[in-house]
PAMI-658057 format. One record per residue (C-alpha): residue in one letter; x, y, z. Coordinates in steps of 0.25 Angstrom, whole numbers, plus 5000, padded with zeros to 4 digits. Example, Ala and Ser with C-alpha at 12.3 -4.5 7.8 and 13.67 -1.06 7.14 Angstrom:
<recs>
 resn   px   py   pz
    a 5049 4982 5031
    s 5055 4996 5029
</recs>
This chain:
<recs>
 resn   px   py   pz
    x 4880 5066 5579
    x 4875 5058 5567
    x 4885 5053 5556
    x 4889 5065 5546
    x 4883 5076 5557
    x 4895 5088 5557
    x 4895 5091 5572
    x 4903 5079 5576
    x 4915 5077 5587
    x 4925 5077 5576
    x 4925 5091 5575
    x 4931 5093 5587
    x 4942 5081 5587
    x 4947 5088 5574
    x 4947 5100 5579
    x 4953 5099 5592
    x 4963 5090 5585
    x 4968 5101 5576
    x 4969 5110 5588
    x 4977 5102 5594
    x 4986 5099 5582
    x 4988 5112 5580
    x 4992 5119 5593
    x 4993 5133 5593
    x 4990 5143 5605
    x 4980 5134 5611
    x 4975 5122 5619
    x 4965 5111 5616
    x 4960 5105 5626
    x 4950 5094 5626
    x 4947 5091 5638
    x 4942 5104 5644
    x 4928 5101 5652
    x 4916 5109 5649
    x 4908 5114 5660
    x 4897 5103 5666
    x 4884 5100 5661
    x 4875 5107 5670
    x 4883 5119 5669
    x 4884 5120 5656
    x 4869 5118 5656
    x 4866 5128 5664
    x 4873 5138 5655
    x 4867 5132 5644
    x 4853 5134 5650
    x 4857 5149 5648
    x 4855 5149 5633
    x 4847 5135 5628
    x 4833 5134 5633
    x 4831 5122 5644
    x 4822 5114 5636
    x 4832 5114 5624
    x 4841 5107 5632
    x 4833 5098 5637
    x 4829 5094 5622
    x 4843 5093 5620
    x 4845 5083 5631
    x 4832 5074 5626
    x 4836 5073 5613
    x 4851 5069 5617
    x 4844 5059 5625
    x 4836 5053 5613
    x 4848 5056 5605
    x 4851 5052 5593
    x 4842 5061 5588
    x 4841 5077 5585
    x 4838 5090 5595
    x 4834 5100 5585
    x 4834 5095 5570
    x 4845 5086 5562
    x 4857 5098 5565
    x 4857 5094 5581
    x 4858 5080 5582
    x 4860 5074 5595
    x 4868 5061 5602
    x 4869 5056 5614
    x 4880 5064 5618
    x 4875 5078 5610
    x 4869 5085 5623
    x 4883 5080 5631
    x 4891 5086 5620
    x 4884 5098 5618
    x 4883 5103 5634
    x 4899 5100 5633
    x 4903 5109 5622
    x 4893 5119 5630
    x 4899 5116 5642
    x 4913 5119 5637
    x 4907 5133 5633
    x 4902 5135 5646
    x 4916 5132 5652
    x 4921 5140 5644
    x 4915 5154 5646
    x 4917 5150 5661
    x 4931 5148 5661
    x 4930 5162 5652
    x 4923 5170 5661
    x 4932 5166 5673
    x 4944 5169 5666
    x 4950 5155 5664
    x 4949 5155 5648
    x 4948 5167 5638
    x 4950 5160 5623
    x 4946 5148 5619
    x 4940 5137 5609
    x 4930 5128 5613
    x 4929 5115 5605
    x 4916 5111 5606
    x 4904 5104 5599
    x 4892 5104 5597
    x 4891 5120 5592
    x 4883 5130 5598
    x 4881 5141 5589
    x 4867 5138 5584
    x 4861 5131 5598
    x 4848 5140 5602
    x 4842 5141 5615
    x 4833 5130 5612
    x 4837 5122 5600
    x 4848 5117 5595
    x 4855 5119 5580
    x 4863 5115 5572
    x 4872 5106 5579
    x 4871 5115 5592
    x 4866 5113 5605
    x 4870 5121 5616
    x 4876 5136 5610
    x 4890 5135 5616
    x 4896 5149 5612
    x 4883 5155 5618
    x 4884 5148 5632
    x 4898 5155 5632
    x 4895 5169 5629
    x 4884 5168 5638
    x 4892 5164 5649
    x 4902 5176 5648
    x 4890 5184 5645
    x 4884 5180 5660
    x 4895 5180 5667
    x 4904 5192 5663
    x 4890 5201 5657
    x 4899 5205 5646
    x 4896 5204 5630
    x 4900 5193 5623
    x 4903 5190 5608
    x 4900 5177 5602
    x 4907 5174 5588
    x 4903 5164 5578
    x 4909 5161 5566
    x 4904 5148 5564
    x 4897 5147 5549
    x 4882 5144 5556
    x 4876 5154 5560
    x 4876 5153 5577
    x 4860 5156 5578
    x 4860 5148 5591
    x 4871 5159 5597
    x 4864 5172 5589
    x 4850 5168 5595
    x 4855 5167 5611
    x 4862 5181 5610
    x 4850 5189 5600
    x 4846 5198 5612
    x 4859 5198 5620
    x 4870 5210 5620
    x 4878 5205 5629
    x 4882 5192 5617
    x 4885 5196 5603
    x 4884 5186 5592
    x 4892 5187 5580
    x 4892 5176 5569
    x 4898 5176 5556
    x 4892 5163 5546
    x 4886 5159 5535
    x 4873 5164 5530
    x 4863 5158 5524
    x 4867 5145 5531
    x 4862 5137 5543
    x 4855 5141 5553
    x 4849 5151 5544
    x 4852 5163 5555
    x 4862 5173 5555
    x 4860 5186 5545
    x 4866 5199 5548
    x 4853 5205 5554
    x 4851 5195 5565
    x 4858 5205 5574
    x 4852 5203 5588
    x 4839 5208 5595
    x 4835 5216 5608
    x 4847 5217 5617
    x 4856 5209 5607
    x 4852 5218 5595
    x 4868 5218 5587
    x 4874 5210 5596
    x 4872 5198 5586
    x 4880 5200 5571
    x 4879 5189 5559
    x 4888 5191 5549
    x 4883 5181 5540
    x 4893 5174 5528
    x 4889 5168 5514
    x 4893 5156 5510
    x 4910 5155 5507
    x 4913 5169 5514
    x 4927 5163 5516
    x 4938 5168 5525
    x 4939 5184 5524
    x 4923 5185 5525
    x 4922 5176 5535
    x 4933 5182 5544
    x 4931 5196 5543
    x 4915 5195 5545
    x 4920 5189 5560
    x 4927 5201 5561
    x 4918 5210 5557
    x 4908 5203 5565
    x 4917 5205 5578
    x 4919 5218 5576
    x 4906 5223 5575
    x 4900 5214 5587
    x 4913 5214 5596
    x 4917 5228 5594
    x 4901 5230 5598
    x 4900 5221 5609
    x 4915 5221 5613
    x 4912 5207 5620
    x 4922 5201 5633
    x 4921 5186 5625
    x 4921 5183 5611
    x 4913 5170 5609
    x 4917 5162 5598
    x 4907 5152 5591
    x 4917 5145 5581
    x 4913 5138 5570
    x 4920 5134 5558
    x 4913 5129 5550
    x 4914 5142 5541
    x 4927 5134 5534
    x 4928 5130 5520
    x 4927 5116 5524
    x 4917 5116 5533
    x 4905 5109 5527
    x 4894 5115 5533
    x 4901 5130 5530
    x 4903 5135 5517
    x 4909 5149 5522
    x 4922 5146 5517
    x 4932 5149 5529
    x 4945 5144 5531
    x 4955 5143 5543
    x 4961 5156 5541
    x 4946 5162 5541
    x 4945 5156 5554
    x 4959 5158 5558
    x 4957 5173 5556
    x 4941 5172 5564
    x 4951 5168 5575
    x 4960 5181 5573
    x 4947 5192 5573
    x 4941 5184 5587
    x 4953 5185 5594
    x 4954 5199 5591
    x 4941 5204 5595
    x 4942 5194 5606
    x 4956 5203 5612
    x 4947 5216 5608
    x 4936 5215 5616
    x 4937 5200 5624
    x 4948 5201 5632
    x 4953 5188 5621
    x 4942 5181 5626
    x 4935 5170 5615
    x 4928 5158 5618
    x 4925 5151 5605
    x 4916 5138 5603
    x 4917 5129 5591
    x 4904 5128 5582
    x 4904 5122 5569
    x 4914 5117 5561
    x 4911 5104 5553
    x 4923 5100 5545
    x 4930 5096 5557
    x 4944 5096 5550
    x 4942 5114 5545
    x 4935 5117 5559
    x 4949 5111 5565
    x 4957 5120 5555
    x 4948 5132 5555
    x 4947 5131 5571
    x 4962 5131 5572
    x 4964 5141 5564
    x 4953 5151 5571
    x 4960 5147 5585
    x 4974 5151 5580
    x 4968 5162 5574
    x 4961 5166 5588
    x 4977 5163 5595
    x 4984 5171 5584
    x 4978 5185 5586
    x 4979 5184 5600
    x 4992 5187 5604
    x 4991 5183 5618
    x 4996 5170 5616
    x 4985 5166 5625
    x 4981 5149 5623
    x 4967 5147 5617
    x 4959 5135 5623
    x 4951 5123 5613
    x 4942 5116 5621
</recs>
């Protein structure tokens, strides 16, 4: 990406690094393969349009360049590495469905959350944590909740689930802020009416507002939709630090976000939680901050069950 860009490798060495540094009830491992290109493909043909991606493969090919505007620039390598971080999602909601996994933290990059069937945004290509729910949605027909505390707004997400029951869309952020979406009474339409919910955040809510909105979001739309997988898209770039944030979180906010998913998640999910990393741009506060969240998701367990980072 060009020099100064914030979605850069970096945030995942330091994170992964500090995982590592820090063991607790968990394993990294780096070396995990994601499903093949044209598999991945395939499922991503479910959600993005056929001639989005093929824009997206031209412009790589011309790359240096941009796909849709100065927020997606693109290498050489950006098409490669967004099929990978899509391709791990669609292992793992695979490896869920069959049984093999139930928890876990997918490490990945680009983000997802703002993707749209045929465009990209703000530094998303593919939607990750929406190929994931749809594929447990497919392939069990049963409803799925997708969480995202990341500070953006996931328009990408909201508008691939609008008119579906069977996906609930929960996002807590900040408001007015980018990408401009996200009020209160953007709640769904046709089949999907209420099964979307935005619990919008002004600037410096901090800790307590932040937390409890996520838990009051849950409540409502978990307790409605009672979901067999919660879907985490987990962004950290709420924290104080974060410097395209501004809502003020710290660890413990994020420790304790950790604490209220896996409690719905034993409630309605069988424990099940497949979370995604989106943003997070101060690489050495998302490191903390996801720490934090992951012991907070192994603390309310009590199952003593060992959480995957991949």
């Amino acid at each position: 990406m060009p020099l100064g860009f914030p979605e850069t490798p970096g945030r995942l060495r330091v994170l992964l690094d500090h995982l590592e540094a820090n063991a607790g009830p968990w394993t990294v491992d780096r070396s995990w393969d994601p499903a093949s290109e044209d598999d991945t493909l395939g499922v991503v043909r479910w959600l993005h349009e056929e001639e989005y991606v093929r824009r997206f493969r031209t412009a790589v090919a011309a790359a240096p360049g941009q796909l849709d505007g100065p927020d997606t620039p693109v290498s050489q390598g950006t098409f490669r590495a967004a099929a990978t971080a899509a391709g791990v999602a669609v292992r793992a909601s695979m490896e869920l469905v069959n049984g093999r996994l139930d928890r876990a933290f997918l490490a990945i990059r680009p983000p997802g959350h703002h993707a749209l069937p045929h465009r990209a945004m703000g530094f998303c290509f593919f939607n990750n944590a929406a190929l994931a729910a749809e594929i447990v949605a497919r392939a069990w027909q049963v409803p799925v909740l997708i969480v995202d505390f990341d500070v953006h707004h996931g328009n990408g997400t909201q508008a691939i689930f609008w008119e579906r029951a069977d996906v609930g869309y929960l996002s807590i952020h900040r408001h007015p802020f980018y990408p401009g979406t996200g009020t209160a009474d953007e709640t769904g339409s046709g089949r999907g009416a209420g099964t979307t919910r935005n619990i919008p955040l002004a600037e410096g809510a901090g800790d307590d507002l932040f937390a409890s909105a996520v838990e009051a979001g849950l409540e409502e739309l978990g307790g409605r939709l009672r979901p067999a997988v919660i879907v985490v898209s987990a962004g950290f770039d709420a924290h104080m630090d974060d410097p395209v944030g501004g809502l003020g979180v710290s660890e413990e906010g994020f420790r304790r976000i950790g604490q209220t998913l896996t409690q719905a998640a034993e409630a309605w999910a069988g424990g099940r939680i497949l979370a995604l990393l989106e943003g997070g741009y101060h690489p050495g506060a998302t490191a903390r901050s996801a720490t934090a969240w992951i012991e907070g998701l192994a603390g309310a367990t009590g199952t003593g069950r060992t959480d995957s980072i991949h």
